[in-house]
N, CA and C atoms of all chains as a GROMACS GRO file, in nm:
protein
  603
    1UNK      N    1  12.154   5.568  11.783
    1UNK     CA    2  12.016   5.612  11.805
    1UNK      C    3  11.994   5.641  11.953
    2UNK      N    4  11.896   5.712  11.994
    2UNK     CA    5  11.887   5.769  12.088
    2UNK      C    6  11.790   5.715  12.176
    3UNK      N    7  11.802   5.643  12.345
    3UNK     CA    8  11.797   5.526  12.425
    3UNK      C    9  11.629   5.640  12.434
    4UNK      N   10  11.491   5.601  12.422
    4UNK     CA   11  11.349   5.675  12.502
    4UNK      C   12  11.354   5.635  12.633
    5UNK      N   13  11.371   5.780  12.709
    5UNK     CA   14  11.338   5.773  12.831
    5UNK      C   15  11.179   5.711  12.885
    6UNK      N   16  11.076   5.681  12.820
    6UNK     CA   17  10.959   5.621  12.814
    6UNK      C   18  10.922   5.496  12.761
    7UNK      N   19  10.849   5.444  12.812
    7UNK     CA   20  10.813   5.312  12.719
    7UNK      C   21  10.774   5.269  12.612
    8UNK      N   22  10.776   5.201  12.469
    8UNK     CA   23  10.771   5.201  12.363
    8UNK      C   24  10.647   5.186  12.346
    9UNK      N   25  10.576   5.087  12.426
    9UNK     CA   26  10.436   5.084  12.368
    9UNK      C   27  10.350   5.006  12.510
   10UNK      N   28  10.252   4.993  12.508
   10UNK     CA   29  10.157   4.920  12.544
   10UNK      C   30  10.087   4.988  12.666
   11UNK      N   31  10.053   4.914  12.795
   11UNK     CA   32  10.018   4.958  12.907
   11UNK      C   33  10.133   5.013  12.999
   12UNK      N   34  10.227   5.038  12.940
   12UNK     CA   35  10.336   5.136  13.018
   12UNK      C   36  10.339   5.234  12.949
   13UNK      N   37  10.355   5.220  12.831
   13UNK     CA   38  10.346   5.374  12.750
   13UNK      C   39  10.209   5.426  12.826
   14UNK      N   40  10.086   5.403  12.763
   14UNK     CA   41   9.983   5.448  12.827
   14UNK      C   42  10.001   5.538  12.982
   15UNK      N   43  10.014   5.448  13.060
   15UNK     CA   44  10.026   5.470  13.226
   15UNK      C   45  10.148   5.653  13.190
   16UNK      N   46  10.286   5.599  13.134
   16UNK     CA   47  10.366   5.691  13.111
   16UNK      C   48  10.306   5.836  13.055
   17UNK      N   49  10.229   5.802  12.993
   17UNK     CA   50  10.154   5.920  12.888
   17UNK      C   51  10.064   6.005  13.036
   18UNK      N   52  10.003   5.943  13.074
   18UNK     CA   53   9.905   5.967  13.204
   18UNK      C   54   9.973   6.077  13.303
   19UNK      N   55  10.106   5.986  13.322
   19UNK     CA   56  10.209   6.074  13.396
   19UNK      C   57  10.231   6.228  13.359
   20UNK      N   58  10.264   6.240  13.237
   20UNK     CA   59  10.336   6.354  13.194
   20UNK      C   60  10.164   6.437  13.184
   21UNK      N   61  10.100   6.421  13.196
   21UNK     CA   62   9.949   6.513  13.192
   21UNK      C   63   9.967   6.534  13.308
   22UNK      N   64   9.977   6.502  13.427
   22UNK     CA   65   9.925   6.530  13.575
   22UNK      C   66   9.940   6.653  13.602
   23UNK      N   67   9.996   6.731  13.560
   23UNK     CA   68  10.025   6.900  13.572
   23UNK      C   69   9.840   7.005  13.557
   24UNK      N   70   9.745   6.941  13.482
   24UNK     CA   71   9.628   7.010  13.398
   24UNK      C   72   9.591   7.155  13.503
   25UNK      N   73   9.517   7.086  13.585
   25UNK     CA   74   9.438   7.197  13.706
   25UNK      C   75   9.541   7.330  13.729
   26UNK      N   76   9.628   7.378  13.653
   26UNK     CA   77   9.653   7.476  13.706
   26UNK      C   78   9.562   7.620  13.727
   27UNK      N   79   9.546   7.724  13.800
   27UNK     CA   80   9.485   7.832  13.801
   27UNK      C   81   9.543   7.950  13.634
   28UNK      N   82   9.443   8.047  13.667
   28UNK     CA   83   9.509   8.124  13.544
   28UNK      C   84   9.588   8.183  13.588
   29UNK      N   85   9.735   8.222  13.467
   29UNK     CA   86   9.805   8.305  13.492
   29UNK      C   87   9.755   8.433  13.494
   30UNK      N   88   9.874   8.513  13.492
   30UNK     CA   89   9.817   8.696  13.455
   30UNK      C   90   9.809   8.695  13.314
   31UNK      N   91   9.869   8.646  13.239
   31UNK     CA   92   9.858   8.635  13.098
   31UNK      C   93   9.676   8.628  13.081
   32UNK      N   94   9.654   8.488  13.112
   32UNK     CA   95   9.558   8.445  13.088
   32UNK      C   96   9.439   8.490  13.151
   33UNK      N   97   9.444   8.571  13.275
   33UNK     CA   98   9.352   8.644  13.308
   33UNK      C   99   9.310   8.788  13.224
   34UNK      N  100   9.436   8.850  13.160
   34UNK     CA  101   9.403   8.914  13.092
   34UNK      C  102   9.364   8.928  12.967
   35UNK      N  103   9.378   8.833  12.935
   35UNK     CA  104   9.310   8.762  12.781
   35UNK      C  105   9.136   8.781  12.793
   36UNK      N  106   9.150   8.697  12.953
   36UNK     CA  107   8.966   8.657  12.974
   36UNK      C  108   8.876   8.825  12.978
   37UNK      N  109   8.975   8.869  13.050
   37UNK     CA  110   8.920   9.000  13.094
   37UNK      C  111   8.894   9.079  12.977
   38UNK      N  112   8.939   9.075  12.831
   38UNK     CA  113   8.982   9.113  12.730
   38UNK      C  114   8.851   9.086  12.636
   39UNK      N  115   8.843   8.928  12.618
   39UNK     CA  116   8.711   8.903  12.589
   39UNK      C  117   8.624   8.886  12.612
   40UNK      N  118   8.589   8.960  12.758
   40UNK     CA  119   8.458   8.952  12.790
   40UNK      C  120   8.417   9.147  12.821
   41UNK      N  121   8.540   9.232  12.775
   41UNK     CA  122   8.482   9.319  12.746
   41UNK      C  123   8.521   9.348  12.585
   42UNK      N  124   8.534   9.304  12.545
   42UNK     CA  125   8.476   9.338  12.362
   42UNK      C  126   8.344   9.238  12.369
   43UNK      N  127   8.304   9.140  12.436
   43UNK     CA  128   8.231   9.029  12.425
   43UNK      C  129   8.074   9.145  12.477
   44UNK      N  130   8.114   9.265  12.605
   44UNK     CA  131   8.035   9.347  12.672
   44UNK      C  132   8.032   9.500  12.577
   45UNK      N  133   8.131   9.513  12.486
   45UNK     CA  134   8.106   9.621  12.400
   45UNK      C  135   7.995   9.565  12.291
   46UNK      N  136   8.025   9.491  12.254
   46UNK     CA  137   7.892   9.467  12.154
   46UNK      C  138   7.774   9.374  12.187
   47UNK      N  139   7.761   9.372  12.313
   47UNK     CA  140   7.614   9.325  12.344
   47UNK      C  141   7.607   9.186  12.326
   48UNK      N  142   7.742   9.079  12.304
   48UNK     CA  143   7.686   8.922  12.280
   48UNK      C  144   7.822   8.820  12.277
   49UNK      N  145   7.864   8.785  12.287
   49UNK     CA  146   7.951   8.665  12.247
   49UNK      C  147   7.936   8.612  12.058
   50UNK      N  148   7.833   8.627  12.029
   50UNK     CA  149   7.824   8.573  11.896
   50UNK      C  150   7.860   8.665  11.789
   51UNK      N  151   7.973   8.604  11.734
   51UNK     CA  152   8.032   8.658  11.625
   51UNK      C  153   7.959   8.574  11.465
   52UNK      N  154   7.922   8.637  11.374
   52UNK     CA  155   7.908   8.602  11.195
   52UNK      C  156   8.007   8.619  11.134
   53UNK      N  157   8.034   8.532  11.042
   53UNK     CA  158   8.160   8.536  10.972
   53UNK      C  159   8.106   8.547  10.835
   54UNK      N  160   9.435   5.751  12.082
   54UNK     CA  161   9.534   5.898  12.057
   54UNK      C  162   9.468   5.902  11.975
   55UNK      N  163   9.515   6.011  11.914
   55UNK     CA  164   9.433   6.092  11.774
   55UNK      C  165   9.585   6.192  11.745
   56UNK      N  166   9.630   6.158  11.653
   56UNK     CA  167   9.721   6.242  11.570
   56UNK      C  168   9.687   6.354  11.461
   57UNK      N  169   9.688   6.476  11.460
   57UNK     CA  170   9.636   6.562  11.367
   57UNK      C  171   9.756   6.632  11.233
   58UNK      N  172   9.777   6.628  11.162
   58UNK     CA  173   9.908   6.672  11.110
   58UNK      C  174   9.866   6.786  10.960
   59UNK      N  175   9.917   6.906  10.955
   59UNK     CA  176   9.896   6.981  10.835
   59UNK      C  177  10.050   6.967  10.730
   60UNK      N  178   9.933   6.914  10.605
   60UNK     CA  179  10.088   6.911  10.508
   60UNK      C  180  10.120   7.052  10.456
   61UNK      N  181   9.978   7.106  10.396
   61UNK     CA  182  10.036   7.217  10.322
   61UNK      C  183  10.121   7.368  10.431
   62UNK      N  184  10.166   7.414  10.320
   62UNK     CA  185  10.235   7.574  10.400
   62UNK      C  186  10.099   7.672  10.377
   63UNK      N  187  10.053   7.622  10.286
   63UNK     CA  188   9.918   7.779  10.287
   63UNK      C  189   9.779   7.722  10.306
   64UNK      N  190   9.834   7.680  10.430
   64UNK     CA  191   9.713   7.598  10.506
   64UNK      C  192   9.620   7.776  10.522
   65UNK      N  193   9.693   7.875  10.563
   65UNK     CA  194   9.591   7.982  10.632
   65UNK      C  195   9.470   8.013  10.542
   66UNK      N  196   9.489   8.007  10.396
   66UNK     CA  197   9.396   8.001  10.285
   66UNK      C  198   9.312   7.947  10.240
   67UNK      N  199   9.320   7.830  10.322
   67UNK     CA  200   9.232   7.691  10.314
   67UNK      C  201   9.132   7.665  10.398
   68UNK      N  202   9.050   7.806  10.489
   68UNK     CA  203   8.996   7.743  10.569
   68UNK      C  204   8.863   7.717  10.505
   69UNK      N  205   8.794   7.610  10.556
   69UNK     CA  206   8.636   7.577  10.492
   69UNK      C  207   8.553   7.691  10.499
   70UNK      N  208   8.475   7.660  10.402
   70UNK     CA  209   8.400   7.742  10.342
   70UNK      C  210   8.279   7.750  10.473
   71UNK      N  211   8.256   7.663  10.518
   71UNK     CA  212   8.144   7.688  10.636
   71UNK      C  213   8.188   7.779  10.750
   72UNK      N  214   8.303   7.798  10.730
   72UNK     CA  215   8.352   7.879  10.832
   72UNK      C  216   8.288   8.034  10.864
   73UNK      N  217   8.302   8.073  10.716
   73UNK     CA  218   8.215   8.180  10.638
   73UNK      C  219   8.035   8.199  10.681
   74UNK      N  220   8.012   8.142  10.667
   74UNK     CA  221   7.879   8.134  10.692
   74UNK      C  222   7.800   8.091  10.773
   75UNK      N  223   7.870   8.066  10.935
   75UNK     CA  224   7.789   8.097  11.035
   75UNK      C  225   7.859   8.149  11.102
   76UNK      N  226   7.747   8.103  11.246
   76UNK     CA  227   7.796   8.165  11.379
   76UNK      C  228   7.875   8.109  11.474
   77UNK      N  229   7.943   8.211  11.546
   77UNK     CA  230   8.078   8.107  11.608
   77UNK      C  231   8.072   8.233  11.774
   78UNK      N  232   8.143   8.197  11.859
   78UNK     CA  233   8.145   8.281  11.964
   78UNK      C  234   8.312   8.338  11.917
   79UNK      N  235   8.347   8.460  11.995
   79UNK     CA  236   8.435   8.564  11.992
   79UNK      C  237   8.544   8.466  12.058
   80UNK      N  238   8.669   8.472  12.042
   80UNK     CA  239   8.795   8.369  12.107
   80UNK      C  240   8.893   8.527  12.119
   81UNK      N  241   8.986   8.461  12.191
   81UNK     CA  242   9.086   8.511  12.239
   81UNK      C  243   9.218   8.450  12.236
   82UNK      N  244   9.317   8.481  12.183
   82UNK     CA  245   9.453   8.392  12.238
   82UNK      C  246   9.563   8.444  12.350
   83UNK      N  247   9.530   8.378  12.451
   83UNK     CA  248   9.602   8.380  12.551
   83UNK      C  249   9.759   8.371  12.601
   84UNK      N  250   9.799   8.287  12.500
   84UNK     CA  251   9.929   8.247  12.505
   84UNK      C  252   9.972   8.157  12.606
   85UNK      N  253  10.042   8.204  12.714
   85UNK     CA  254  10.075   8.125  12.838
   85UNK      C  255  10.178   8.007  12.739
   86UNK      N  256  10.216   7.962  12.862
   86UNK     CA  257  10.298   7.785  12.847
   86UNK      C  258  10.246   7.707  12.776
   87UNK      N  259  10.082   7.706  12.788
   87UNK     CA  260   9.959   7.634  12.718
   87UNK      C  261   9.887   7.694  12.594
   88UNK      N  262   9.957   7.796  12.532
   88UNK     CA  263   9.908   7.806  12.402
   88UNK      C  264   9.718   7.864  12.431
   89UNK      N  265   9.711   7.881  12.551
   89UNK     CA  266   9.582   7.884  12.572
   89UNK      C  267   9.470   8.026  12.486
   90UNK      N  268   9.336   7.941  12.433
   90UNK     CA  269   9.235   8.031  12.401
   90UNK      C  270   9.134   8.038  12.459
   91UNK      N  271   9.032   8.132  12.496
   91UNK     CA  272   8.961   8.129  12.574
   91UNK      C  273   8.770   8.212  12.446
   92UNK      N  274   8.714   8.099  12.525
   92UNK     CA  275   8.561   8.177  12.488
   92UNK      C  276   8.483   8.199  12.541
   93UNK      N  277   8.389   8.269  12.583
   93UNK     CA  278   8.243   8.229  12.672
   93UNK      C  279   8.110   8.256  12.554
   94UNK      N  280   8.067   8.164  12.624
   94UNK     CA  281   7.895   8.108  12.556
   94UNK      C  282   7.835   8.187  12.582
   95UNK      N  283   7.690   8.240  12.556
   95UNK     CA  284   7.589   8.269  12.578
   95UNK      C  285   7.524   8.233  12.690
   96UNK      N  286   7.527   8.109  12.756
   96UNK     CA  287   7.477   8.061  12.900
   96UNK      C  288   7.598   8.070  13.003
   97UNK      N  289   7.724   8.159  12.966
   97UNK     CA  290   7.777   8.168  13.070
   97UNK      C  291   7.891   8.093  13.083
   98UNK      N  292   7.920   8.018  13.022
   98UNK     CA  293   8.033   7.902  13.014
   98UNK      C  294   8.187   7.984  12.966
   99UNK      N  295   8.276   7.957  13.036
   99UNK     CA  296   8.367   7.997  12.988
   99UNK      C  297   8.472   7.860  12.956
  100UNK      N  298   8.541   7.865  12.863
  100UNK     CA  299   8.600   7.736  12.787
  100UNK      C  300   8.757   7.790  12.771
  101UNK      N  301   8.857   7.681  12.801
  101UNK     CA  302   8.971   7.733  12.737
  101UNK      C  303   8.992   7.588  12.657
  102UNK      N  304   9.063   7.656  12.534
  102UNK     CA  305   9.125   7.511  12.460
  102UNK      C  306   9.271   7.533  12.468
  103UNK      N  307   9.378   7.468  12.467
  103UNK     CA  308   9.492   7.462  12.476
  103UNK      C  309   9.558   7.376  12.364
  104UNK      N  310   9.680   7.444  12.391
  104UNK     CA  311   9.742   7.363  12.278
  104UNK      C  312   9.884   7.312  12.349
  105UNK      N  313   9.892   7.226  12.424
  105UNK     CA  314  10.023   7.179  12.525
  105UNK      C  315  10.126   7.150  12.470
  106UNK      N  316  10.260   7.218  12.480
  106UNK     CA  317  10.342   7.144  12.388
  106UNK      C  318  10.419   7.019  12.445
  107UNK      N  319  10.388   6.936  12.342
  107UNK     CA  320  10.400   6.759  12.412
  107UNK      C  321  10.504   6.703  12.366
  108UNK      N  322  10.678   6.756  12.343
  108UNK     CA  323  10.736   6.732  12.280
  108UNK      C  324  10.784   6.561  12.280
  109UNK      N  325  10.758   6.537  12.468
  109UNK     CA  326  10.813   6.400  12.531
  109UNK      C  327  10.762   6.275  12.442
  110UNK      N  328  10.675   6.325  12.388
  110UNK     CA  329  10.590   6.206  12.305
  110UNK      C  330  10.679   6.155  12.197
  111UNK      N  331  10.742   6.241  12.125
  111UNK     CA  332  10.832   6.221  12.025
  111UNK      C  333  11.002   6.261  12.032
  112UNK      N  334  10.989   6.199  12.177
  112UNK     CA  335  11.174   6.259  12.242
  112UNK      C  336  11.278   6.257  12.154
  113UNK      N  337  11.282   6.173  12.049
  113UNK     CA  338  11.371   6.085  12.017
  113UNK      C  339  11.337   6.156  11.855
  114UNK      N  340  11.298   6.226  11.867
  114UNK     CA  341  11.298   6.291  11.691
  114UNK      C  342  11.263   6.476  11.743
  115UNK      N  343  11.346   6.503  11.693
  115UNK     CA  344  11.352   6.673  11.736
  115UNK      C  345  11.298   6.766  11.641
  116UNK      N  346  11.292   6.711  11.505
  116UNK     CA  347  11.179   6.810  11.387
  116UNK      C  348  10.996   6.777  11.424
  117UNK      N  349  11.021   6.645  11.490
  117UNK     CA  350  10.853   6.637  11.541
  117UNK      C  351  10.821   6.680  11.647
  118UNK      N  352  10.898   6.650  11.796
  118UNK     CA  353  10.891   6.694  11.881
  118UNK      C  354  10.836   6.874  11.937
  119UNK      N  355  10.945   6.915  11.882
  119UNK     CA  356  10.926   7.106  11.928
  119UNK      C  357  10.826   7.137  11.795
  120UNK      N  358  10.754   7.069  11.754
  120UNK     CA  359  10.598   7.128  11.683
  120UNK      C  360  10.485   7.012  11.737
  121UNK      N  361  10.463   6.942  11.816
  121UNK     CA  362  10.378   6.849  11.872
  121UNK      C  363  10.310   6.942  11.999
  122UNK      N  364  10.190   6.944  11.998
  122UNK     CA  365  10.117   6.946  12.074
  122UNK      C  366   9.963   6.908  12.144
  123UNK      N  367   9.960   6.903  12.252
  123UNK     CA  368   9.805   6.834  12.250
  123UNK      C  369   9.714   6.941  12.309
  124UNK      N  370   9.620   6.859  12.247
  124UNK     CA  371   9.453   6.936  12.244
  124UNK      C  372   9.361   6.934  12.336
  125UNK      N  373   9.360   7.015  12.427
  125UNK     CA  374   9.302   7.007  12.541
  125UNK      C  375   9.185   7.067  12.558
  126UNK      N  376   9.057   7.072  12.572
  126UNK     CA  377   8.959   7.144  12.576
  126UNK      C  378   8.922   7.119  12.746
  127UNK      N  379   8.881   7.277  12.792
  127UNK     CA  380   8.821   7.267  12.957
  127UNK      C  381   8.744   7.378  12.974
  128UNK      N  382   8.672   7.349  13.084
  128UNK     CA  383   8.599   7.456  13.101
  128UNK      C  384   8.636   7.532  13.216
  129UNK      N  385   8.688   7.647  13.257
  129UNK     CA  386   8.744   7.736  13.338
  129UNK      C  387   8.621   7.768  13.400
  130UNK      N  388   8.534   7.829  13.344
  130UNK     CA  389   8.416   7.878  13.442
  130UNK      C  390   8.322   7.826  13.411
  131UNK      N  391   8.172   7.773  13.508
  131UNK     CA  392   8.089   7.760  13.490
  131UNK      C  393   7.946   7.806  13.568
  132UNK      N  394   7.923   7.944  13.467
  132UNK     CA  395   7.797   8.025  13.583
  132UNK      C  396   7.650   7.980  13.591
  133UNK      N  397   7.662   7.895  13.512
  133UNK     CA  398   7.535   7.848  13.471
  133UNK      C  399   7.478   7.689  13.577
  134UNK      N  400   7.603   7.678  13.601
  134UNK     CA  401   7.591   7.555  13.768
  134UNK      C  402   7.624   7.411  13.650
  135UNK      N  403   7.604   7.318  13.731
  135UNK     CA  404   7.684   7.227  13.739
  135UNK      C  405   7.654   7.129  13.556
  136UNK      N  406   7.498   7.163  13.541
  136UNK     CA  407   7.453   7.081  13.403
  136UNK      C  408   7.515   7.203  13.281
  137UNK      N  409   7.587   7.129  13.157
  137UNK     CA  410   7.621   7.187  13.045
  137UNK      C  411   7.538   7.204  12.979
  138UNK      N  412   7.434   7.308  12.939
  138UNK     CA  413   7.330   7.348  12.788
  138UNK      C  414   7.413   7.269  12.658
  139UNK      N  415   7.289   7.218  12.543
  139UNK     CA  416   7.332   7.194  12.474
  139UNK      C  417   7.390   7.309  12.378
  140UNK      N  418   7.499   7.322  12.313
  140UNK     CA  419   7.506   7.440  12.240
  140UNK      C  420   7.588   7.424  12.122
  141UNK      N  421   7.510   7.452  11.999
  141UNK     CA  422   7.535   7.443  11.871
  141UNK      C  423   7.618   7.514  11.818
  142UNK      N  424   7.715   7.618  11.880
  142UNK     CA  425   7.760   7.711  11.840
  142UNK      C  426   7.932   7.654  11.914
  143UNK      N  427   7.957   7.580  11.992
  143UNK     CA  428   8.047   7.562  12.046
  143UNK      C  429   8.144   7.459  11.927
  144UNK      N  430   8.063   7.430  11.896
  144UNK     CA  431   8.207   7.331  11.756
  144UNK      C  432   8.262   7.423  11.642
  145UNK      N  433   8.199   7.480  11.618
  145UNK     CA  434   8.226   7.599  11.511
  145UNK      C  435   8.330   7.659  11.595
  146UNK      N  436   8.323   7.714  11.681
  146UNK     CA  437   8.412   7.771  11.792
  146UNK      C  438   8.533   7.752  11.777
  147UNK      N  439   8.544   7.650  11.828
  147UNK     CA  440   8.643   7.533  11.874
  147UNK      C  441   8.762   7.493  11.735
  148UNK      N  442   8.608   7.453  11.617
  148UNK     CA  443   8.735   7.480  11.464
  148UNK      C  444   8.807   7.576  11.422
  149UNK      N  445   8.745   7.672  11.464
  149UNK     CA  446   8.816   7.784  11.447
  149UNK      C  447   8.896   7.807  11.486
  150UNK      N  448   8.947   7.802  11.619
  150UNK     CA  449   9.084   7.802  11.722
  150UNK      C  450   9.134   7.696  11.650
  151UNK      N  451   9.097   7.602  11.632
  151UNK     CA  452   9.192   7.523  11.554
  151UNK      C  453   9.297   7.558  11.442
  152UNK      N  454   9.195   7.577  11.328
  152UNK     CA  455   9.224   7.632  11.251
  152UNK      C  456   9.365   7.774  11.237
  153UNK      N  457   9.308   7.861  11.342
  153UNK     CA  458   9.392   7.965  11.404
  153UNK      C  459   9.515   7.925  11.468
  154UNK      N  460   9.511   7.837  11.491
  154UNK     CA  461   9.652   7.752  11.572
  154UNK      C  462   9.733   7.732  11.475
  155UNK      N  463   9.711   7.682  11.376
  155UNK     CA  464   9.757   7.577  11.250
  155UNK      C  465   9.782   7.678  11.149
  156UNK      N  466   9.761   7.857  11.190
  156UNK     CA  467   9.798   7.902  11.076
  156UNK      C  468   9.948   7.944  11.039
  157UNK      N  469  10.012   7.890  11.144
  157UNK     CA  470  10.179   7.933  11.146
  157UNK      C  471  10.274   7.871  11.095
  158UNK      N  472  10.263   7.773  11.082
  158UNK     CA  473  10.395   7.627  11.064
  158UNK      C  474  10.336   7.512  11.037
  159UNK      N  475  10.371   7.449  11.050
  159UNK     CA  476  10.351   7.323  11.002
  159UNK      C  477  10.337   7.212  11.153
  160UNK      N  478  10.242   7.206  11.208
  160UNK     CA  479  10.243   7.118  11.360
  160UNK      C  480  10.155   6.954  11.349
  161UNK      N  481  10.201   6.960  11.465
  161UNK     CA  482  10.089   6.769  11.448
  161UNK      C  483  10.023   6.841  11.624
  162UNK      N  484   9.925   6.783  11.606
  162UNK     CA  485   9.833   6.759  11.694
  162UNK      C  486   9.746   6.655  11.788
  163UNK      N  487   9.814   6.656  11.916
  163UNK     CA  488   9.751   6.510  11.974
  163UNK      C  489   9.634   6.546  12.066
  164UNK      N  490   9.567   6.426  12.034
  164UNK     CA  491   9.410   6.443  12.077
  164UNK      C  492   9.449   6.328  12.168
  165UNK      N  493   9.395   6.313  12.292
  165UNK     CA  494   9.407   6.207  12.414
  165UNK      C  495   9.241   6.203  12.438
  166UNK      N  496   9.161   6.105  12.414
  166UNK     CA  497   9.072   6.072  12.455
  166UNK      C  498   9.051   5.989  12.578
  167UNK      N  499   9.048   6.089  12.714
  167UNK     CA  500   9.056   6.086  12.844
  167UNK      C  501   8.973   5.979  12.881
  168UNK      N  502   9.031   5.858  12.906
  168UNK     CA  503   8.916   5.792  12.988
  168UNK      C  504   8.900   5.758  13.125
  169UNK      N  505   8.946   5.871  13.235
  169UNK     CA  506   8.942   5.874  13.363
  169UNK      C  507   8.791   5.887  13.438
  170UNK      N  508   8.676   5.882  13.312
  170UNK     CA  509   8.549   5.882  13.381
  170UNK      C  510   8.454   5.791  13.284
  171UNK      N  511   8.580   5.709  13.195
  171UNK     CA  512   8.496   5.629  13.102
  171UNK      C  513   8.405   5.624  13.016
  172UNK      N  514   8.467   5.814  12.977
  172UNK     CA  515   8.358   5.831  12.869
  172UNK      C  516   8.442   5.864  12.716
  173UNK      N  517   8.586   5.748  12.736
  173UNK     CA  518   8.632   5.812  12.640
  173UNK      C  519   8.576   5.794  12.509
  174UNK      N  520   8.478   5.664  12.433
  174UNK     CA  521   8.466   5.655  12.306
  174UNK      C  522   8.353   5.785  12.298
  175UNK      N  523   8.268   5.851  12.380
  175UNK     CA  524   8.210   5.949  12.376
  175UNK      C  525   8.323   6.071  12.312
  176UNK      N  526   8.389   6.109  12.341
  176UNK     CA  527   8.511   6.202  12.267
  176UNK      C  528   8.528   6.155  12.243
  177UNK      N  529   8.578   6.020  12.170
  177UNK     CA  530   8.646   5.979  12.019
  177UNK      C  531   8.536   6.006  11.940
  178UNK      N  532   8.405   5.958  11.940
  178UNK     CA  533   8.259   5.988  11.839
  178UNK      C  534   8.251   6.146  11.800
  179UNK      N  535   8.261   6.240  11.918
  179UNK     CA  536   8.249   6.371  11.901
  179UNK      C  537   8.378   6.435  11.835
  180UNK      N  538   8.492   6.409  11.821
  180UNK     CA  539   8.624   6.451  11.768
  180UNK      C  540   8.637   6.402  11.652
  181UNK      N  541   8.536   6.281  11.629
  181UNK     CA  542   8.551   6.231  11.471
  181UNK      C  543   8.500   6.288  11.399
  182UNK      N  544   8.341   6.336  11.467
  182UNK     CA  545   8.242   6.379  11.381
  182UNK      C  546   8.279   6.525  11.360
  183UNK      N  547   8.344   6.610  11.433
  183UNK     CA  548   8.395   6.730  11.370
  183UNK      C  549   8.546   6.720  11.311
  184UNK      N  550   8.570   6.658  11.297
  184UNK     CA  551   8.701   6.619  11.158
  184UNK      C  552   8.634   6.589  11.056
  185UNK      N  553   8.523   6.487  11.043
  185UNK     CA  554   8.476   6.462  10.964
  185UNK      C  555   8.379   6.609  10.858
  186UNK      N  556   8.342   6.663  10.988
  186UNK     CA  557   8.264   6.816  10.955
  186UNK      C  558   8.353   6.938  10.888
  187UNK      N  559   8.454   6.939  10.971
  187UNK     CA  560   8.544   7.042  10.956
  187UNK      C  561   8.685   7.039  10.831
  188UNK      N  562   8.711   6.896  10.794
  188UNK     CA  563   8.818   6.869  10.730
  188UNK      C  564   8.867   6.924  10.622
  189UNK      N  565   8.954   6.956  10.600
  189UNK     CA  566   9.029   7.019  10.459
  189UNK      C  567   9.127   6.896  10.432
  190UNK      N  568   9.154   6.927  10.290
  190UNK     CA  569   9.298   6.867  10.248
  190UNK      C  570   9.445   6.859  10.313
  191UNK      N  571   9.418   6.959  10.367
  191UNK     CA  572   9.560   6.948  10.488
  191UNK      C  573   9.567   6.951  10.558
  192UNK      N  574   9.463   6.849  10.660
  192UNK     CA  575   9.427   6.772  10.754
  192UNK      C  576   9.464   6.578  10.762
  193UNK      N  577   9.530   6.534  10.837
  193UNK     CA  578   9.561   6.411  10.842
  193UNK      C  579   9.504   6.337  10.964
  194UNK      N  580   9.418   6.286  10.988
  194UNK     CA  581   9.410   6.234  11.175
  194UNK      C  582   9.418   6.081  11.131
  195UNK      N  583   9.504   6.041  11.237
  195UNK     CA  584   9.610   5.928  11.264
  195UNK      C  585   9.511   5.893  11.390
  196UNK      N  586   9.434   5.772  11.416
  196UNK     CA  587   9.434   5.738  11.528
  196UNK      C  588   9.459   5.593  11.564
  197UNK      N  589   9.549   5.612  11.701
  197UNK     CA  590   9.596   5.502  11.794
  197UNK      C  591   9.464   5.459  11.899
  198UNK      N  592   9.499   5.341  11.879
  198UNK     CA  593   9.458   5.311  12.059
  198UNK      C  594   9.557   5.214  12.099
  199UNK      N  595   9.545   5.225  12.257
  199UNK     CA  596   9.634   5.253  12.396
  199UNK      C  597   9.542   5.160  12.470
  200UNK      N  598   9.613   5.046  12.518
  200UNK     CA  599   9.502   4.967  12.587
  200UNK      C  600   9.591   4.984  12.764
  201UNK      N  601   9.505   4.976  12.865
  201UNK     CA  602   9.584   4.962  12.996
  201UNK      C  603   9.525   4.851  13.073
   0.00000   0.00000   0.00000
C-alpha cells in the first residue's frame, strides 16, 4: 500500500489541507478574461444578466 | 468538509424540475486550471465558481483522485463597493453550474467550509440548505468535520 504524503487525520490533516489551498488569489488568466468579456457582452446584447428557463 | 458524489451516468437528465421554472443569471465556462465559471448580477457583482482539481486529498487512490474536486465560490469583481445586496437569484445560479459541471463523468465534490474569518457554520447552514433545495437522487453529501 501506498506510504500518504499527508497526515491521516486530525489537526495536521486540517493545517495540511490549509496548505495545499494557499495558491487561491490568483489574477485572471487570458482564458478567463475572455470568458468574462464573453459574458458580459451576450449579458449587453440582450439588455440583462437574467436568463428564464 | 462536505463531500458531494454523483452515482448515476445520466445524471445530465436529471436535472430538477425547478430548474425549469425560474430565473437564474447567464454563466459562462471558463475553463482554466480551475475549471472556472463566471456570472455577473444585476448589482454588478461578478462571481467565479471553480471547480479545483484536488486530487492530493485522495493521493493514495487514483480512480478517486483525478475526478475530485473542490468548490470554490469568489467574487472577482465588485462594482457595487464593499456591502453584498441580498440576491435571490444567485443560488439558482450557482446550481446550475453545478449541475453543468456534473454533466460529464462521474466526480465527487469537496466543499471546505472556510473558517479563516469564523464564519464557517454560516456556509455549512447555506450549502446545506441548497442541497437540501437543489437535491436529486444522484446526489450524495458526505460531511466531515476537521477540528484544529
Amino acid at each position: 500500500m501506498k506510504i500518504l504524503s499527508h497526515p491521516r487525520r486530525g489537526t495536521a490533516l486540517f493545517r495540511w489541507i490549509l496548505e495545499q489551498r494557499k495558491d487561491e488569489q490568483k489574477p485572471l488568466d487570458e482564458n478567463q478574461k475572455e470568458a468574462l468579456a464573453k459574458l458580459r457582452e451576450q449579458n449587453a446584447r440582450r439588455g440583462t444578466p437574467v436568463i428564464k428557463l | 468538509m462536505k463531500i458531494k458524489k454523483r452515482h448515476s451516468p445520466n445524471f445530465a437528465n436529471k436535472t430538477p424540475v425547478v430548474e425549469h421554472q425560474s430565473l437564474s443569471y447567464n454563466f459562462v465556462f471558463a475553463g482554466s486550471s480551475s475549471n472556472s465559471y463566471f456570472f455577473e448580477t444585476r448589482h454588478g457583482v461578478v462571481y467565479e465558481v471553480k471547480f479545483k482539481p484536488s486530487g492530493y486529498i485522495f493521493e493514495n487512490l487514483p480512480a478517486l483522485s483525478e475526478n475530485t474536486f473542490e468548490f470554490v465560490i469568489e467574487i472577482a469583481e465588485n462594482r457595487s463597493g464593499n456591502q453584498l445586496p441580498t440576491d435571490g437569484l444567485i443560488p439558482l445560479t450557482i446550481a446550475r453550474i453545478f449541475f453543468d459541471f456534473f454533466r460529464e463523468k462521474e466526480k465527487l465534490v469537496v466543499y471546505i467550509c472556510d473558517s479563516s474569518d469564523a464564519r464557517q457554520a454560516v456556509r455549512y447552514r447555506k450549502f446545506s440548505a441548497w442541497y437540501e433545495h437543489y437535491q436529486t437522487d444522484n446526489l450524495l453529501k458526505i460531511d466531515i468535520r476537521l477540528s484544529a
